[in-house]
C-alpha positions as CSV (number, residue, x, y, z in Angstrom):
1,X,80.7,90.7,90.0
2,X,81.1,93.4,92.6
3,X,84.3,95.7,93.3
4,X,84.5,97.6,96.8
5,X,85.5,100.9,96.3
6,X,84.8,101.8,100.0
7,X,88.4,102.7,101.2
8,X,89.1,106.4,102.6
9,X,92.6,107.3,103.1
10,X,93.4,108.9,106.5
11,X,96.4,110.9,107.7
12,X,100.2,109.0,108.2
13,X,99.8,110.8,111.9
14,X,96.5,110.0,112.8
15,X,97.5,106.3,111.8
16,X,100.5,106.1,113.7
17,X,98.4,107.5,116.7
18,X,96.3,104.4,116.3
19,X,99.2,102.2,115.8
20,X,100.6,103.4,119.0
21,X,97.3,102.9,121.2
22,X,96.9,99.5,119.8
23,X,100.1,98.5,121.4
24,X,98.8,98.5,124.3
25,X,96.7,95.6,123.9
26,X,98.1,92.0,123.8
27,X,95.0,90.4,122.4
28,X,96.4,91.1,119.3
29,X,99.8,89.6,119.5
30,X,98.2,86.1,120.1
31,X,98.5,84.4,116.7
32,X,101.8,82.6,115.5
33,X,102.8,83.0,111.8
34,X,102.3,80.2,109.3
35,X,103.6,79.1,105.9
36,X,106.4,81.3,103.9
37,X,107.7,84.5,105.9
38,X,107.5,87.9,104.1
39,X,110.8,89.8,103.6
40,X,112.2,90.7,107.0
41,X,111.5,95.0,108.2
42,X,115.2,96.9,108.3
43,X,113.3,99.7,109.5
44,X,114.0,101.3,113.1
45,X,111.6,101.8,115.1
46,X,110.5,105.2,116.5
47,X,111.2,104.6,120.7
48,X,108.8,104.9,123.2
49,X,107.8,108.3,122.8
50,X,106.8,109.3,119.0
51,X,106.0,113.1,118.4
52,X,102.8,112.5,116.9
53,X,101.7,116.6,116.4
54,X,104.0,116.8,113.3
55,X,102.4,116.1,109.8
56,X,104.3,112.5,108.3
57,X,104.8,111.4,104.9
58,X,104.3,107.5,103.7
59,X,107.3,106.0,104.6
60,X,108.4,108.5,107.2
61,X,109.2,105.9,109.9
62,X,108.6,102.6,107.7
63,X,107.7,101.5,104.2
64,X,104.2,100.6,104.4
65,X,103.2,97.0,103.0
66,X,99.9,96.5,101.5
67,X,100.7,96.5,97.8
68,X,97.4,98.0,95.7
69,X,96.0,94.2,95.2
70,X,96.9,93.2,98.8
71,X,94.8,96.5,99.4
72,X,91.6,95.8,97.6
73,X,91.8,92.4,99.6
74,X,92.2,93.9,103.0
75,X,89.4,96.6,102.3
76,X,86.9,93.9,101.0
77,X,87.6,92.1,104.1
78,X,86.5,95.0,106.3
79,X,83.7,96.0,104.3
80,X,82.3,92.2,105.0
81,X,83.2,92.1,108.9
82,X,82.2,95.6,109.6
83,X,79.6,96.7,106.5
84,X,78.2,100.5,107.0
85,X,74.6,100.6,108.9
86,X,72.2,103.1,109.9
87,X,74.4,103.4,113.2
88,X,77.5,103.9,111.9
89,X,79.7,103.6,108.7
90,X,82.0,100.9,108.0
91,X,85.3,99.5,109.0
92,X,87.3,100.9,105.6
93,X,85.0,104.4,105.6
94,X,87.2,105.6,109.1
95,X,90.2,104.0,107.6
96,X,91.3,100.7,109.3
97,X,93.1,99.2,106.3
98,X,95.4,102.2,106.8
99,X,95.3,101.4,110.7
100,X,95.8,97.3,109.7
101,X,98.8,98.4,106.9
102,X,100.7,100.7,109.1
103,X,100.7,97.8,111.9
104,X,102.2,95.2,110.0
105,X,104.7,97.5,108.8
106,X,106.1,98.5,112.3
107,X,109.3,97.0,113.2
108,X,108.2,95.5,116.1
109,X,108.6,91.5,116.9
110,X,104.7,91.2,117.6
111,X,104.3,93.4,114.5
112,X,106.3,91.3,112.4
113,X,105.1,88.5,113.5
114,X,101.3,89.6,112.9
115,X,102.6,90.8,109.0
116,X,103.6,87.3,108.0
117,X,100.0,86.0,109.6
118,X,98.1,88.6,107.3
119,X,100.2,88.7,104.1
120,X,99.6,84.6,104.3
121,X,95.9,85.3,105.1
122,X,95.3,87.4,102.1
123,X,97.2,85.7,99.9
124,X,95.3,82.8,100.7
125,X,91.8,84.4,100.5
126,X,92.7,85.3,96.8
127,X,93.7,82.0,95.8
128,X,90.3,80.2,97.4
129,X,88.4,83.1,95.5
130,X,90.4,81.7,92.5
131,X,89.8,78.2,93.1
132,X,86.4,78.4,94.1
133,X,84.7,80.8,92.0
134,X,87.5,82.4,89.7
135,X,88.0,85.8,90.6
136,X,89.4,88.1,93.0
137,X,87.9,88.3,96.3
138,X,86.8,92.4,96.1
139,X,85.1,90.7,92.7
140,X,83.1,88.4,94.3
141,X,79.5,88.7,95.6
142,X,78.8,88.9,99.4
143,X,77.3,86.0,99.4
144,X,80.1,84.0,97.9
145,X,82.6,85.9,100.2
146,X,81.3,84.4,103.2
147,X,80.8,81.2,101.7
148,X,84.9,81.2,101.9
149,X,85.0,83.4,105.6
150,X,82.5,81.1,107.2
151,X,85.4,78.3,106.4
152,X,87.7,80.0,108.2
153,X,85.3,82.1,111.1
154,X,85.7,80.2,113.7
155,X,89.1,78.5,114.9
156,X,87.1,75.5,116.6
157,X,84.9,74.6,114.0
158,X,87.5,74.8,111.2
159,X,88.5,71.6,109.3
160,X,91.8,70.6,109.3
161,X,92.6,72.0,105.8
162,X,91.3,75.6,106.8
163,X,92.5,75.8,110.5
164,X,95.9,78.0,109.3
165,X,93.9,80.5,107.2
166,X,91.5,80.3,110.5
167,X,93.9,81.3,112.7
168,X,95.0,84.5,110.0
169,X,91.6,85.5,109.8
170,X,90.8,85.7,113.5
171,X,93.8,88.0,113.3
172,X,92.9,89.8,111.2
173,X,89.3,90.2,112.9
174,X,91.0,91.2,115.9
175,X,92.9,93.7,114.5
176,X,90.3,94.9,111.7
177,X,87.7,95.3,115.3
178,X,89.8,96.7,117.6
179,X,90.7,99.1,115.1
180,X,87.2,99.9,114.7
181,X,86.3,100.2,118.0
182,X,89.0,102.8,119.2
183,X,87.3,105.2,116.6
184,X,85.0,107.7,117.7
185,X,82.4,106.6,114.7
186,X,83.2,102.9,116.7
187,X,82.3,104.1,119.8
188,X,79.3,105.6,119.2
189,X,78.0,102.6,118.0
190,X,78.9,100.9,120.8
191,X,76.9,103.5,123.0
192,X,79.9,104.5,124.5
193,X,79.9,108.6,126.1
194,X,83.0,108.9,128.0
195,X,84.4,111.8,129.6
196,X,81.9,114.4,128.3
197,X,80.5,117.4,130.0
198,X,76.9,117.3,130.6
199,X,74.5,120.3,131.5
200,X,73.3,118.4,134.0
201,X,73.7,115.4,136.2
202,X,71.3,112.2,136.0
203,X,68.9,111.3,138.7
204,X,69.8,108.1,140.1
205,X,68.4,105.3,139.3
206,X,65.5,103.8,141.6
207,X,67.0,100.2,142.2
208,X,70.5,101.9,143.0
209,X,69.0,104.4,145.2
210,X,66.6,101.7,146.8
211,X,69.9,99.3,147.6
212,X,72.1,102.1,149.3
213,X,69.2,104.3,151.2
214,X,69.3,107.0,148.9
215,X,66.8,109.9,148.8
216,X,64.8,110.4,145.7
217,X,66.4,112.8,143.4
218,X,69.9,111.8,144.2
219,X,72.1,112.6,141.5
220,X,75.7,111.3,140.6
221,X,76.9,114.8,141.7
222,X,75.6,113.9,145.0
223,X,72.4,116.1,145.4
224,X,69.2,115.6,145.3
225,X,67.1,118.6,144.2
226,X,65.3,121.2,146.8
């Protein structure tokens, strides 16, 4: 049986940081919480404007969640949505269980929300690994992993008895690939520059300079050379 060790720990602040761009987006607010509710957050939360520059200790703002077998769950997951390549490394090598743990543990509504949805979501993932094959999920082999995610991939193709750990899991996805995708390792795989210098300006290319009357040469500075 196989146990993932792929899990690097990043900074409190740099997770926080991620926690507080992700915010931003309301695609990952969109899933309703099912079955039990985990113990409610007392924590306040840290306003509008958090001074990310200083250096913050676990449980600074918030207790964090993920217990150390919730962990291995969460870091399995990862490692089979978003496996290291020859482009890029994987979702758990730039730390997004750390991303994922620090925003369930916010005490926000859509936060708290989203905690119940993965705490139910993992819990159930070890129990089918129990049922099915018995052992722990990180303990199973890839290929009997997604034996038990293809169940619960896809919310319109799930049966019945699968459709609430379906909707979990495509939180989690969203949250375990938009984490992803906001690092710069994530971005570079997706071909993404961004504001960079360059030394020097592209030409234009032909079809775009055939459709406005441009002069060969044109650049995106403007220019075409003498």
């Amino acid at each position: 049986m196989k146990t993932n060790s792929t899990d690097r720990r990043i900074s409190r602040r740099e997770a926080l940081r991620w926690v507080a761009l992700a915010s931003a987006s309301t695609s990952l607010l969109g899933v309703k919480p099912w079955s039990a509710a985990a113990a409610p957050i007392t924590a306040k939360p840290y306003g509008t404007d958090p001074n990310l520059t200083e250096v913050y200790d676990p449980g600074a703002f918030w207790p964090l969640t993920l217990d150390a077998a919730q962990r291995r769950t969460l870091v399995t997951v990862c490692e089979l949505m978003i496996p290291a390549d020859e482009k890029s490394p994987s979702a758990s090598q730039v730390g997004v269980p750390d991303f994922v743990d620090e925003w369930i543990s916010a005490p926000y509504p859509g936060q708290q929300a989203n905690r119940v949805v993965v705490l139910d979501g993992l819990q159930w993932l070890e129990a089918e690994s129990q049922r099915r094959f018995g052992h722990a999920f990180s303990e199973l082999s890839e290929a009997q992993q997604s034996q038990i995610a293809d169940d619960v991939c896809s919310l319109e193709k799930a049966k019945p008895e699968f459709r609430a750990a379906a909707e979990s899991f495509a939180l989690l996805r969203s949250l375990i690939v938009g984490g992803f995708y906001t690092t710069p390792a994530g971005m570079k795989d997706l071909g993404y520059v961004g504001n960079v210098a360059l030394k020097e300006f592209p030409e234009a290319p032909r079809e775009v300079r055939e459709k406005l009357g441009l002069p060969e040469g044109y650049t995106a500075a403007g220019a075409a050379p003498v």
